[in-house]
C-alpha positions in Angstrom: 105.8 63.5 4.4 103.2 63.6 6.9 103.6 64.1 10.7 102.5 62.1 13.3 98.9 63.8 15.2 99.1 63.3 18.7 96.2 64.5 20.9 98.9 63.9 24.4 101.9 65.8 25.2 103.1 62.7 27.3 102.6 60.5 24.1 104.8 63.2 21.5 107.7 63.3 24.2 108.1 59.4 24.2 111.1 58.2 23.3 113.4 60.9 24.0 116.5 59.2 25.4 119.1 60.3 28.3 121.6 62.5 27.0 120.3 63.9 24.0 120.8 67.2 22.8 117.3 69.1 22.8 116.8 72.2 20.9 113.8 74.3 22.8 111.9 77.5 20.8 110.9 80.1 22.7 112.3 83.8 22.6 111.7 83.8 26.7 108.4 83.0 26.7 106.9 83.9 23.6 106.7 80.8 21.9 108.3 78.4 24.4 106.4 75.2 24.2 105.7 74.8 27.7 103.3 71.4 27.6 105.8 69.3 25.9 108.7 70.4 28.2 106.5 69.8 31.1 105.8 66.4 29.3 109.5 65.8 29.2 110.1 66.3 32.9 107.1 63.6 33.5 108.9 61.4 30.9 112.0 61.3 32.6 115.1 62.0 30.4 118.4 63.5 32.0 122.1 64.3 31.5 119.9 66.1 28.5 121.8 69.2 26.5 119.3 72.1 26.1 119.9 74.6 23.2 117.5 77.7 23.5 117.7 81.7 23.2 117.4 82.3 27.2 117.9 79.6 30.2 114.4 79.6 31.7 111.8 82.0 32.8 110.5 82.0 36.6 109.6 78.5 37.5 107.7 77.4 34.6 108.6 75.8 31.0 112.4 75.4 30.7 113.4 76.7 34.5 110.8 73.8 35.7 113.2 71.1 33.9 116.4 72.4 35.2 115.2 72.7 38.7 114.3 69.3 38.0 118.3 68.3 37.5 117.3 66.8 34.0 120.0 69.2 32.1 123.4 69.0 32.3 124.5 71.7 30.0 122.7 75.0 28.8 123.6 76.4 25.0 121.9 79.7 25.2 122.7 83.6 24.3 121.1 85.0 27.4 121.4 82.9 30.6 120.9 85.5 33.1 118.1 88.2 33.6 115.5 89.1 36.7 113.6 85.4 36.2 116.2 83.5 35.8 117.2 82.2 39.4 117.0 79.0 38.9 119.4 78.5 36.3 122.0 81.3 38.0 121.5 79.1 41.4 122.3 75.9 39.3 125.6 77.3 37.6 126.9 79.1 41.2 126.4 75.7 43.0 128.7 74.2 40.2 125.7 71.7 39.1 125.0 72.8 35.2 127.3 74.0 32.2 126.9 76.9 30.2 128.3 77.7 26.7 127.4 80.9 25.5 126.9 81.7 22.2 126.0 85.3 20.6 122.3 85.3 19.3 123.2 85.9 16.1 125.4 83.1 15.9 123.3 80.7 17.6 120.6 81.5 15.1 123.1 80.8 12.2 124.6 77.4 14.0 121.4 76.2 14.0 120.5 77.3 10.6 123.9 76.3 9.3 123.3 72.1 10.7 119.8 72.5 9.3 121.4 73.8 5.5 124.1 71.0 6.1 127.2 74.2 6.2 129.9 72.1 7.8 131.2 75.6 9.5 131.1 79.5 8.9 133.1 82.4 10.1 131.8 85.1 11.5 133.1 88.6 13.1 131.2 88.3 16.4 132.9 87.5 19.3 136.5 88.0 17.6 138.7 89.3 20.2 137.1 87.9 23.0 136.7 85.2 25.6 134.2 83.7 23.4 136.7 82.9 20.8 139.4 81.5 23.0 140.4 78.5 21.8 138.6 78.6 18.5 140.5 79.5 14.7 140.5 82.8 13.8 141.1 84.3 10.0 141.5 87.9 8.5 139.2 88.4 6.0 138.5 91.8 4.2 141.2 92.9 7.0 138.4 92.0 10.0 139.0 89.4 12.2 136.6 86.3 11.7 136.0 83.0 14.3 135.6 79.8 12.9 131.6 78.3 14.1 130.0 75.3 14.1 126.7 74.2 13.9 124.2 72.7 16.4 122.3 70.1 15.9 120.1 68.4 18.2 118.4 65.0 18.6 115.1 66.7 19.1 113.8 69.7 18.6 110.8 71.3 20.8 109.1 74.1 19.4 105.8 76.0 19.6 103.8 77.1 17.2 100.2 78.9 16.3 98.3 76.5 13.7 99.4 73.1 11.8 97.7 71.2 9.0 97.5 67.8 9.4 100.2 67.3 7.3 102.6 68.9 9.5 103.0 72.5 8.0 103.1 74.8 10.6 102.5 79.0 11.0 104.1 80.5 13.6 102.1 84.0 15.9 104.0 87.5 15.5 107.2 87.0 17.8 106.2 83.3 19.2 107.8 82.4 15.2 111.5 83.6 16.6 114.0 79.9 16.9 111.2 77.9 15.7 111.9 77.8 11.9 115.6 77.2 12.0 115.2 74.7 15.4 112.6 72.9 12.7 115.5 72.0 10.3 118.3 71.2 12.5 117.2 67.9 14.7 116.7 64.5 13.9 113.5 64.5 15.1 110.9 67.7 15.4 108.0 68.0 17.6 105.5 70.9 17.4 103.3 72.0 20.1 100.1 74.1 18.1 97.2 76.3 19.1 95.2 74.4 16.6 95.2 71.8 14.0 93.0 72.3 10.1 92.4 70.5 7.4 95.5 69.9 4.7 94.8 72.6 2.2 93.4 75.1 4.5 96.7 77.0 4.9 98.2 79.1 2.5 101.1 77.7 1.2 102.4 81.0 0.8 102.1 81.5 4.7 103.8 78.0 5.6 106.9 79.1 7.3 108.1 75.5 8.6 106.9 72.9 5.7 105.7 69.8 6.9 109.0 68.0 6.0 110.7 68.9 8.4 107.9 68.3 11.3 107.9 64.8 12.7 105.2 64.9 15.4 102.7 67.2 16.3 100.2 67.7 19.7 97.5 70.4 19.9 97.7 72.5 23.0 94.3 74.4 23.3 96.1 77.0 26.2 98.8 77.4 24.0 99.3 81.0 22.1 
């Protein structure tokens, strides 16, 4: 399979309808793929779901979309730190919902739709408000909660270097959601550093293979 090479942020973002779930890499802001959310707030889409480790930085990438009233739910392990005013304003005022989800087990939801797991219990969160309403099961005498995956309609991710085929390598801590974000939406689309030749990656370096990659843009600011 071979992914479509866009040379337009605007043009990889089209298409994305209202209301789908969007899956967004980014560990804060290493590796958040800012020029394709910022594509998606030109392109319109709303009452969208946004799955992603933190719920925005500052003003900029994700924060820039919800302060744009384009999201009507937040998935994320971390919704609230120093930069994140615009999402904490958003939830006060009763105008976005949160589901919180540990980041261990929002890694492993997302790698569980992606390895097609139909659900997985897990320790974390047993005993808490997080597993309110949710079956629980003893097992090797420890409480486990029942989990399951997320999958999204699209997934936006960032990355350091594709072929044109689509594989992608990921830079140091920017690889963080990537990887399992890659295998868990109908429809992946990677914002790169730089694009090469097919064959001038090591395929022992490839962490996302170009199967799973869909569309791709080259974003020469991006790192």
């Amino acid at each position: 399979m071979t992914a479509q090479l866009y040379t337009d942020a605007d043009e990889a973002v089209a298409g994305i309808q209202d209301g789908s779930t969007v899956l967004v890499g980014g560990f804060g802001m290493a590796g958040m793929p800012v020029s394709l959310i910022d594509a998606l707030i030109r392109q319109g889409a709303t009452d969208l779901t946004v799955v992603s480790n933190n719920a925005g930085n500052g003003d900029t990438g994700l924060a820039a979309l919800l302060a744009k009233g384009r999201v009507r739910k937040v998935i994320c392990s971390f919704p609230r730190q120093a930069d994140s005013w615009v999402f904490d304003n958003l939830y006060r005022a009763g105008k976005i919902e949160l589901e919180v989800v540990p980041q261990g087990n929002l890694a492993e939801r997302l790698r569980a739709a992606g390895a097609g797991i139909g659900a997985f219990f897990c320790p974390t969160g047993a005993g808490t408000l997080l597993a309110e309403g949710k079956e629980v099961r003893e097992i090797n005498g420890r409480t486990h909660v029942l989990e399951y995956p997320i999958s999204g309609d699209v997934a936006l991710i960032g990355a350091h270097r594709a072929d044109r085929m689509g594989n992608l390598v990921y830079r140091k801590t920017a690889r963080n959601f990537g990887p399992v974000m890659a295998t868990a939406a109908a429809t992946v689309i990677a914002q790169v550093q730089e694009v090469v030749e097919t064959g001038t990656i090591d395929p022992e370096t490839v962490v996302t293979p170009s199967i799973y990659v869909d569309r791709i843009v080259q974003v020469a600011d991006h790192t």
